[in-house]
N, C-alpha and C positions, 0 to 999 in steps of 0.2 A: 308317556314318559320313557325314556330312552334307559334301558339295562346298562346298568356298570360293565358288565360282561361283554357288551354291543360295543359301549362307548372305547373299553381297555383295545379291543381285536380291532378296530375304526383307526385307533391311535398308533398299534401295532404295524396295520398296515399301509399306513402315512410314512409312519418311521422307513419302511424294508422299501417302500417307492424311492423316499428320497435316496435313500444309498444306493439302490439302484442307477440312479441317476447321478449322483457322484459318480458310480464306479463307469459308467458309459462314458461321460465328462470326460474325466482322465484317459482313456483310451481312444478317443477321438482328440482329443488335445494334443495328446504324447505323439499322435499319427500325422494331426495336421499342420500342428500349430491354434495360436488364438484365432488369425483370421478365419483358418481352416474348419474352426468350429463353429457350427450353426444348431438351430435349436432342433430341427427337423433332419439332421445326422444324429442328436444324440434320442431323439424321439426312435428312430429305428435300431439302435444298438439296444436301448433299451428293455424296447417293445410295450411301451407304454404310451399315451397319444400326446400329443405337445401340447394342450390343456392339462395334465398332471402337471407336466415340467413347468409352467406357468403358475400353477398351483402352488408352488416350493419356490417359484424362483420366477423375480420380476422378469428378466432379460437374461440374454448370454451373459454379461458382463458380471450380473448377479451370479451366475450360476459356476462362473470359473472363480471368482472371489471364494464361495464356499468351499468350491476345490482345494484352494490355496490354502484356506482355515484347514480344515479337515486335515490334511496334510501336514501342515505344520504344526498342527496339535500333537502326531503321532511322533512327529522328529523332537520335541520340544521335551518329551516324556525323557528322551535318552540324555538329553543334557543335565546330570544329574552328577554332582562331583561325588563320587565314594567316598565312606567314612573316614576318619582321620585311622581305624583301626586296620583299615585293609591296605596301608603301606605307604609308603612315604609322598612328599608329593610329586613329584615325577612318576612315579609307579599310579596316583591317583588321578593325576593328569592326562595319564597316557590311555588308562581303562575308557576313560571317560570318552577320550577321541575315538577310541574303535568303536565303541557303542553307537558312538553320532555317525560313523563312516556307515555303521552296518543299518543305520534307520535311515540315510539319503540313499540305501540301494533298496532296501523295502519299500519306503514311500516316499520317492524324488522328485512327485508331483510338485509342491508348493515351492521348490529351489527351479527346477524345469521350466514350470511356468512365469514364474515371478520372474524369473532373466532376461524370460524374452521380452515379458512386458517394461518391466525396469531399462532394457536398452531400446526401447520404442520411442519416440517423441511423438503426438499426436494435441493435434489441438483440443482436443475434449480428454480427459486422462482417466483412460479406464476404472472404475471402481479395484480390479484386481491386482491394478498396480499401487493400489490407494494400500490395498490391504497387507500389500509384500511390503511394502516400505515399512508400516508398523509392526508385521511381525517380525520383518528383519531389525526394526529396533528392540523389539523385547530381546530377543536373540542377543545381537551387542552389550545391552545390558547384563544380563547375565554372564557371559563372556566375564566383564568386565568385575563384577563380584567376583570372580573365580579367583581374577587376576588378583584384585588386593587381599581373599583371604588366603590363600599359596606363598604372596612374597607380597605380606605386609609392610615392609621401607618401600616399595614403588608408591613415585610422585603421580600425580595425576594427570600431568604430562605422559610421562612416560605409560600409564594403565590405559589414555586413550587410544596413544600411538600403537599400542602392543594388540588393541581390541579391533583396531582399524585395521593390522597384516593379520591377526589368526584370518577373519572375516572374509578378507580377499585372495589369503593362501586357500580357505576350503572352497569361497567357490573355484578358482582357478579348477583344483582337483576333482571339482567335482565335474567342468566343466572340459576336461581329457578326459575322464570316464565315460562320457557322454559321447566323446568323438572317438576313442580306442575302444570302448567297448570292457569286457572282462581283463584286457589285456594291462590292464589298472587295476590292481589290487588299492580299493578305496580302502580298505580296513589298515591295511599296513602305513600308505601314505598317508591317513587322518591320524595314523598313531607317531608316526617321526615326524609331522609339521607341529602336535603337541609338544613334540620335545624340543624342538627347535625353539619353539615358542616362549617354552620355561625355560631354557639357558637363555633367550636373551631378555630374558624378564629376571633371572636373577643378577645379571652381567650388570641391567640397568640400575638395579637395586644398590649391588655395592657399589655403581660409580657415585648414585647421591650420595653416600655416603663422607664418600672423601671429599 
């Protein structure tokens, strides 16, 4: 009969392989690209044998999908609108965007990856772009809550158009960052494309009106 204690340290060290292997993933990813990544590149980063990575993970494909998750769990935390008590909402809006700037420079696996794949056409469609596509919808979604409790008179017209430019204004920036390097303050620009956002989400609001 197998120890509690055997069974917890077994599980323990399942766990610290798989992130291991996330964390090899992502820097072979970041370095090559998806094609550039193979199961026996990330076998040696590692330092673990490509029957572990097999172990965790059907295929590459399986194994960049998890990246993607992993990743975008971490970004998805910062998306978080502050209470109504820490200031108005342009002030709530704007918190919000620096947060999200400062969590796509910490972990910009799942935005990095997901791009490439998302601008890819291939006749079989990778699992990892299977996975970007739905977390970029959870993403929209919420977006989109934000929109209607901030400036409650936006039509729904108008909240999907508004969730459709944040969406392609942050990758844009994120995607200069990417090509300028530091030379991109993402925290500043994810904070004035917020504000941009909310003037023309209120703009839209009074024009229903009339």
């Amino acid at each position: 009969m197998t120890k509690p204690q055997t069974t917890r340290k077994k599980r323990a060290n399942g766990v610290e392989s798989r992130q291991r292997i996330l964390d090899a993933a992502v820097e072979i990813a970041g370095e090559r690209g998806y094609e550039g990544t193979s199961i026996a590149a990330v076998s040696a980063k590692c330092g673990l044998p490509a029957s572990s990575i097999y172990w965790h993970f059907k295929d590459k494909d399986d194994l960049i999908a998890a990246v993607i998750e992993r990743s975008f769990e971490t970004w998805l935390a910062a998306v978080e609108l502050p209470s109504e008590e820490t200031g108005t909402p342009l002030e709530r809006v704007t918190a919000m965007a620096g947060n999200v700037g400062k969590s796509l420079i910490d972990a910009p696996d799942f935005l990095r990856l997901g791009l490439m794949l998302a601008l890819e056409r291939r006749p079989a469609e990778p699992r990892g772009r299977t996975v970007f596509l739905q977390v970029r919808d959870i993403a929209r979604a919420k977006i989109a809550e934000m929109a209607q409790e901030l400036v409650p008179d936006l039509d729904e017209e108008s909240v999907h158009a508004l969730t459709t430019y944040a969406v392609a204004g942050a990758d844009g920036l994120f995607v200069q960052r990417e090509i300028n390097g530091d030379d991109v303050d993402l925290v500043a620009m994810f904070e004035l494309h917020a504000q941009l956002v909310y003037e023309a989400a209120t703009r839209l609001a009074a024009r229903s009106k009339t």
